[in-house]
C-alpha positions in Angstrom: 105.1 -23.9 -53.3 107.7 -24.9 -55.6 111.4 -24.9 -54.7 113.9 -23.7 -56.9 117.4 -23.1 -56.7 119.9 -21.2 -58.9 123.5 -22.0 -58.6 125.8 -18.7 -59.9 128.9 -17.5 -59.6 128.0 -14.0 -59.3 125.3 -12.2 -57.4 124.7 -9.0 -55.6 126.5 -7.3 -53.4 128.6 -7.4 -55.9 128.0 -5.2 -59.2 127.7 -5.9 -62.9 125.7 -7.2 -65.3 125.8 -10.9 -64.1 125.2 -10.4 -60.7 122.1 -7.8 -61.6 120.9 -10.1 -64.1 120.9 -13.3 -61.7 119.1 -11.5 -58.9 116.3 -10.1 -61.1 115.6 -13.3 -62.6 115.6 -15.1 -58.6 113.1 -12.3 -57.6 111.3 -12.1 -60.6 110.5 -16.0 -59.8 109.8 -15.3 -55.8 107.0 -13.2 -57.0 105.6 -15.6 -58.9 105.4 -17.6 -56.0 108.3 -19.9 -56.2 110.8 -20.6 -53.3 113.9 -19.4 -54.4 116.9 -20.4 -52.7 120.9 -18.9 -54.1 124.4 -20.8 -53.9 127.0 -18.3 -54.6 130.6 -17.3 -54.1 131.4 -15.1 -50.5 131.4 -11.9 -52.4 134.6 -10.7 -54.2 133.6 -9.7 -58.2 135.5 -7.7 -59.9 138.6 -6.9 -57.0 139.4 -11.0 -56.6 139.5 -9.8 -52.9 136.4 -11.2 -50.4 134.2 -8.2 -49.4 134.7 -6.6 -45.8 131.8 -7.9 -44.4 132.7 -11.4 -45.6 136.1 -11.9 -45.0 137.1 -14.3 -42.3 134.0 -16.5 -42.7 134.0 -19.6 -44.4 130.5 -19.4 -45.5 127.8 -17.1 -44.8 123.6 -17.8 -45.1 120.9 -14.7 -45.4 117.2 -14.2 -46.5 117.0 -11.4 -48.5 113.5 -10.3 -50.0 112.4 -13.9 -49.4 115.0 -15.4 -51.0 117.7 -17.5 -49.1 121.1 -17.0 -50.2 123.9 -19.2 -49.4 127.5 -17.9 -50.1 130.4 -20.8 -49.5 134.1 -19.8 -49.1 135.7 -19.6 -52.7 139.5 -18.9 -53.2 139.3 -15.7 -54.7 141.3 -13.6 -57.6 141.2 -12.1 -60.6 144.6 -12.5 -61.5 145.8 -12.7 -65.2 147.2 -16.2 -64.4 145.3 -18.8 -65.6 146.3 -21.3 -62.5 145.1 -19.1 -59.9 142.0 -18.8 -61.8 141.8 -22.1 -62.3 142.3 -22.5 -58.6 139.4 -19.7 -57.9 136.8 -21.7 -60.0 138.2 -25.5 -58.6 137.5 -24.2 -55.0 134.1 -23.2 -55.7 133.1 -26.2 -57.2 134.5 -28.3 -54.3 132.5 -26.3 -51.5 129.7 -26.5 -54.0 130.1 -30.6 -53.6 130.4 -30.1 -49.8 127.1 -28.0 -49.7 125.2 -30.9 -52.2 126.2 -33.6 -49.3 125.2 -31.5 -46.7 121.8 -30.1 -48.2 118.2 -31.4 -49.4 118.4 -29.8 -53.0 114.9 -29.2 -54.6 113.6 -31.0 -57.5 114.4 -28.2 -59.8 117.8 -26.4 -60.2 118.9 -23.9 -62.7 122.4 -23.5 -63.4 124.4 -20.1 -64.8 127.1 -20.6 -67.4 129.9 -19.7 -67.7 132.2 -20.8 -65.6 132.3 -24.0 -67.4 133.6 -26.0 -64.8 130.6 -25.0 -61.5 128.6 -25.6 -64.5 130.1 -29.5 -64.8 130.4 -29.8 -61.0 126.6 -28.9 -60.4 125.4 -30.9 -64.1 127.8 -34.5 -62.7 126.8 -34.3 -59.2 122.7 -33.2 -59.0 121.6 -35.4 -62.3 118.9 -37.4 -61.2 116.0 -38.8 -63.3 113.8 -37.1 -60.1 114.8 -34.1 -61.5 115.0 -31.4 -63.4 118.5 -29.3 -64.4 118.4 -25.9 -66.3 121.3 -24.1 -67.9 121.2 -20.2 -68.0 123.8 -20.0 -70.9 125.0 -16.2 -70.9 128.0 -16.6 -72.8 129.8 -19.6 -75.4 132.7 -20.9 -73.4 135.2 -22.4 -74.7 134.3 -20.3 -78.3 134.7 -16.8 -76.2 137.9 -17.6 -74.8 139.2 -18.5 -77.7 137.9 -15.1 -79.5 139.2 -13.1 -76.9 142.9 -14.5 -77.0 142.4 -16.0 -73.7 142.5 -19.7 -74.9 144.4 -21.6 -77.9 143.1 -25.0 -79.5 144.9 -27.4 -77.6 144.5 -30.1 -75.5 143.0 -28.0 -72.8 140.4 -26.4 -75.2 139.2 -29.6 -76.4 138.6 -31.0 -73.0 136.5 -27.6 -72.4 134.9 -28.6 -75.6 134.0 -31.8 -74.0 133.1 -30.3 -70.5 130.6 -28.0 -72.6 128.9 -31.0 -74.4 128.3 -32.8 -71.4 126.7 -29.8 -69.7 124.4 -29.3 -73.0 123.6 -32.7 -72.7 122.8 -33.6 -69.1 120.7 -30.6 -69.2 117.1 -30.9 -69.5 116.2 -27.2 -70.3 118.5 -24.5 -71.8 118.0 -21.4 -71.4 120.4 -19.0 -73.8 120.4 -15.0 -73.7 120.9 -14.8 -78.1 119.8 -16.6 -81.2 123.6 -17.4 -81.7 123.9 -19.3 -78.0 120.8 -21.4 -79.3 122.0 -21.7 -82.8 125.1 -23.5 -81.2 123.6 -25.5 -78.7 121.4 -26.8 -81.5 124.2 -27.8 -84.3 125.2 -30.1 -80.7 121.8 -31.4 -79.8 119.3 -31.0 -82.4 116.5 -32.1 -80.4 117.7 -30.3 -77.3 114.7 -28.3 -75.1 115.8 -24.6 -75.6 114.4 -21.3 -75.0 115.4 -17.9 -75.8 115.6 -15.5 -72.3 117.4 -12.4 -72.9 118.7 -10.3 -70.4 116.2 -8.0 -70.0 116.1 -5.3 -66.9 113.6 -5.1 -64.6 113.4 -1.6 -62.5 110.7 1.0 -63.1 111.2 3.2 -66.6 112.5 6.9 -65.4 110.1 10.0 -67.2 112.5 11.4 -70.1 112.7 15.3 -69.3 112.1 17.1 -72.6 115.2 19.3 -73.1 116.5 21.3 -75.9 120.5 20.6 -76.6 121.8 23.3 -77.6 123.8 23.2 -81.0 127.3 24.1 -80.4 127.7 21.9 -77.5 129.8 18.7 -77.4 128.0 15.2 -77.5 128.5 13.8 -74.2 129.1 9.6 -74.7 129.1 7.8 -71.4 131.0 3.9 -71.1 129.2 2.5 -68.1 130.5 -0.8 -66.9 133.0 -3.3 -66.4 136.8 -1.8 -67.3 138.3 -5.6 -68.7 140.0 -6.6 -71.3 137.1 -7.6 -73.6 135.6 -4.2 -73.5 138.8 -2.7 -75.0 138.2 0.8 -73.2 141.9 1.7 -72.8 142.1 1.0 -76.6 139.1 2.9 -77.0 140.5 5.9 -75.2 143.4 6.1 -77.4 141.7 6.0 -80.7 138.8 8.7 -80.3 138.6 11.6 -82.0 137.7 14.3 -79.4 137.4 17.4 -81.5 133.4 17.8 -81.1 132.9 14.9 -77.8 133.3 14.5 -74.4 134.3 10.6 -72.6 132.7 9.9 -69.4 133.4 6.7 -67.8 132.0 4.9 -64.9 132.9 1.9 -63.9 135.7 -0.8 -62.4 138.2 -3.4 -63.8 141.8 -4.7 -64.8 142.3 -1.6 -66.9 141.0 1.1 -64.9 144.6 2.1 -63.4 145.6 2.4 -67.1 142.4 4.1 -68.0 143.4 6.5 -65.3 147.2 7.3 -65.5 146.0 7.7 -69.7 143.1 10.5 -68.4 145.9 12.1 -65.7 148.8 12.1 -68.8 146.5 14.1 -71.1 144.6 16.1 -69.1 143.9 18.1 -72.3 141.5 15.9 -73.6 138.1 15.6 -72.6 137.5 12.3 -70.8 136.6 12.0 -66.9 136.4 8.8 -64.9 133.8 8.9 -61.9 134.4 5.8 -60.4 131.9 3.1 -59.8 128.3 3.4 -58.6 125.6 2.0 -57.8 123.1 0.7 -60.0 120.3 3.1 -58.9 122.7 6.0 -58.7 124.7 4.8 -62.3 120.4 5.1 -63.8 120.3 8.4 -62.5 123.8 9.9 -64.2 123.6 8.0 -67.7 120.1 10.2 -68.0 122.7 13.5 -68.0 124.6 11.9 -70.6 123.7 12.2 -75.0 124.6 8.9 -76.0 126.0 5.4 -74.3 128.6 3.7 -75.9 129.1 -0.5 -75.8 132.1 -1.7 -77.4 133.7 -5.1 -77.5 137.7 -5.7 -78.4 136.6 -8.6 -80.2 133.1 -9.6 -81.7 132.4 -12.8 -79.4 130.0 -15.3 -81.3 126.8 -15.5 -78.6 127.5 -12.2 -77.1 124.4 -9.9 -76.4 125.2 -6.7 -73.9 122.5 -6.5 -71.5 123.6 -3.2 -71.6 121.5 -3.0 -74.6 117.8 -3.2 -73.0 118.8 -1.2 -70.0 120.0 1.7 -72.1 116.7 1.4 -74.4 114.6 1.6 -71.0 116.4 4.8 -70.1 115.9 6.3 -73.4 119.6 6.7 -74.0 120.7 6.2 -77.4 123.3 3.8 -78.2 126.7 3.6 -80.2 127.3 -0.1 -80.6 131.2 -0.7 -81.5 131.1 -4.6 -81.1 129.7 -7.0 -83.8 127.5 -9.4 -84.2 123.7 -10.3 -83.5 123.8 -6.9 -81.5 123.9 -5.4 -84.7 120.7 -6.4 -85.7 119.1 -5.7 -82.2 120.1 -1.9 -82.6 119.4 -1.5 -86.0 115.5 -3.3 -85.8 114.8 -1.6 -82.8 115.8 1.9 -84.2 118.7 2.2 -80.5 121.2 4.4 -82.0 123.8 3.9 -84.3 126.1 0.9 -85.1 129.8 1.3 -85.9 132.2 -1.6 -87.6 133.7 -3.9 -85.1 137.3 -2.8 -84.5 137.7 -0.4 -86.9 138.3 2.9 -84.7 138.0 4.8 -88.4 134.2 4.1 -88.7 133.9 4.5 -84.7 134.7 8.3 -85.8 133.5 8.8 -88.5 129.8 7.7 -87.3 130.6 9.8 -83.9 131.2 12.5 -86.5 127.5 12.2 -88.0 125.8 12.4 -84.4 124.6 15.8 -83.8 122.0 17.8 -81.8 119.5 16.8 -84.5 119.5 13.6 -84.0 119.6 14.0 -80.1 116.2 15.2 -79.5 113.6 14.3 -76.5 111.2 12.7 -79.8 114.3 10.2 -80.3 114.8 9.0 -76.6 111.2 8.9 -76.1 111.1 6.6 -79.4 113.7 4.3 -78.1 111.9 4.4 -74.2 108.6 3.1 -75.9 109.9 0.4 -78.1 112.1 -1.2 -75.2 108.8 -0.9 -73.0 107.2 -2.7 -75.6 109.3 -5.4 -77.2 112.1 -5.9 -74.0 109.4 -6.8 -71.8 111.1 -8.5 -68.6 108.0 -9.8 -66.7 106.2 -11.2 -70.1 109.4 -13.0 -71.0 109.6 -14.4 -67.0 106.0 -15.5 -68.0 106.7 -17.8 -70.5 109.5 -19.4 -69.1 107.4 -20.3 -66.3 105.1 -22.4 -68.4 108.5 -24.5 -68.8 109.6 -25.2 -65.6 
């Protein structure tokens, strides 16, 4: 049996998109009869705070579904300063170190990205010609922190720039969630191995009840996810036009203590936070809801929600408010409806278009079918097997 092991910042207990996207893509290979083995962070995304059940230990070693998971001590925080981050990431990528001298690590090791610098610790310290790295790219860092506002070109974002080369090029396989990641990794390395794997879900499709929305009601939009800065849902809030809508918002985040004093300060308008769920619980409300909204503060080059193919698989039309080679995704697949990136005017005025008509079982059944079809988790899985 081959041995693999995947080396990521995030991974379940804790919630989001990474984490659920890394642990899909470890079982997905444990069925296909690899051993799978996880190095990750004591648990503390999105609070910066180690989870109760953690805290105290230093590290902390499970098998879970077959899959051994090894979580070393991290110094954790999401605080907005940029040395206590840099602190976080630096402490993981020293116990990482202590865990290479200490462990026998298989022939074959895949590597998520971002953060750019586990990335460089696990790319400088496991290259051997015996075997065989692979980069998960998920996102373009330094590019997205520097779209975001979070970085500025200066000597610090050049040596990221340098940091991200070397990654690209020690690596023997990359592996990039969009056309754009690949794109870029290609102006680099021209002759670089790549292969497109998207984020796609893997749960079982829910049965889309067939039921009438009556005409005169509001369209209910649900925001499901992470409340940060990039997603701009504070922003959002502010800029809606709630004459003929209702806001539901799930989710957890930097903003969601402003996202709630703005919801208790005008209480008039329609707009309800329900906390965080889980992921199986979060499937089961969205299917209440008319239509999902993903927005993006800033169009970041690379950037594909994974939001996208989990939404399609639920049937639940989409208003995309973000930019980019989402754009195209939505508009090939026939998802829902795209609004221009940052311009809360067209946000509105396509909100304003969305009616009962255009809500109907026929539509969500439409979308269910394609994304059965064409976001296909376990025939993508398949093919990247062939390369590793």
């Amino acid at each position: 049996m081959k041995e693999i092991l995947i080396i990521t910042s995030y991974f379940p207990p804790e919630t989001g998109a990474a984490s659920n996207r890394i642990f899909y893509f470890a079982e997905g290979l444990q069925k296909r009869h690899f051993k799978i083995s996880v190095v990750t962070p004591l648990p503390n995304y999105p609070t910066g705070k180690i989870f109760k059940n953690y805290k105290g230990k230093f590290n902390h070693t499970s098998t879970e579904k077959g899959i051994t998971i090894y979580r070393l001590w991290v110094y954790a925080s999401n605080s907005k300063n940029k040395l206590l981050r840099l602190l976080a990431m630096l402490s993981y990528s020293f116990s990482l170190i202590w865990f290479f001298m200490w462990h026998k690590i298989p022939k074959t090791v895949i590597v998520q990205s971002p953060p750019l610098l586990v990335a460089f610790t696990s790319m400088c310290f496991l290259r051997s010609k015996k075997r065989k790295l692979i980069l998960n790219v998920s996102d373009l860092w330094p590019i997205a922190g520097l779209e975001l506002g979070a970085l500025k070109k200066n000597l610090s974002y050049q040596l990221l720039e340098k940091i991200e080369r070397f990654n690209y090029k020690k690596a023997d396989l990359v592996l990039g969630q969009s056309k754009e990641i690949l794109l870029h990794i290609r102006s680099l390395f021209p002759e670089k191995n790549t292969f497109l794997y998207r984020n796609y879900p893997d749960f079982k499709v829910p049965e889309i009840q067939n039921v009438n929305i009556k005409k005169e009601k509001k369209v209910t939009i649900v925001y499901a996810g992470l409340l940060g800065i990039a997603q701009g849902i504070y922003k959002l809030i502010q800029h809606l036009d709630y004459s003929n809508i209702e806001l539901h918002i799930y989710g957890n985040g930097a903003e969601r203590k402003k996202i709630e004093l703005f919801i208790l300060e005008n209480s008039n308008l329609p707009i309800s936070y329900h906390g965080e769920l889980s992921r199986v619980k979060l499937h089961k409300a969205l299917l209440n809801y008319d239509v999902a909204i993903i927005p993006l503060l800033n169009r970041i080059y690379g950037s594909v929600p994974s939001k996208i193919f989990e939404y399609a698989k639920l049937g639940l039309p989409m208003l995309y408010f973000g930019g980019g080679e989402s754009e195209t995704i939505i508009t090939e697949n026939n998802l829902g409806w795209i609004a221009k990136a940052r311009d809360y005017d067209s946000l509105n005025k396509t909100i304003s278009q969305i009616n009962s008509e255009k809500l109907t079982f026929e539509v969500r059944k439409t979308i269910q079918d394609k994304a059965i079809y064409n976001f296909d988790f376990n025939l993508q899985l398949d093919e990247l097997q062939k390369r590793l």
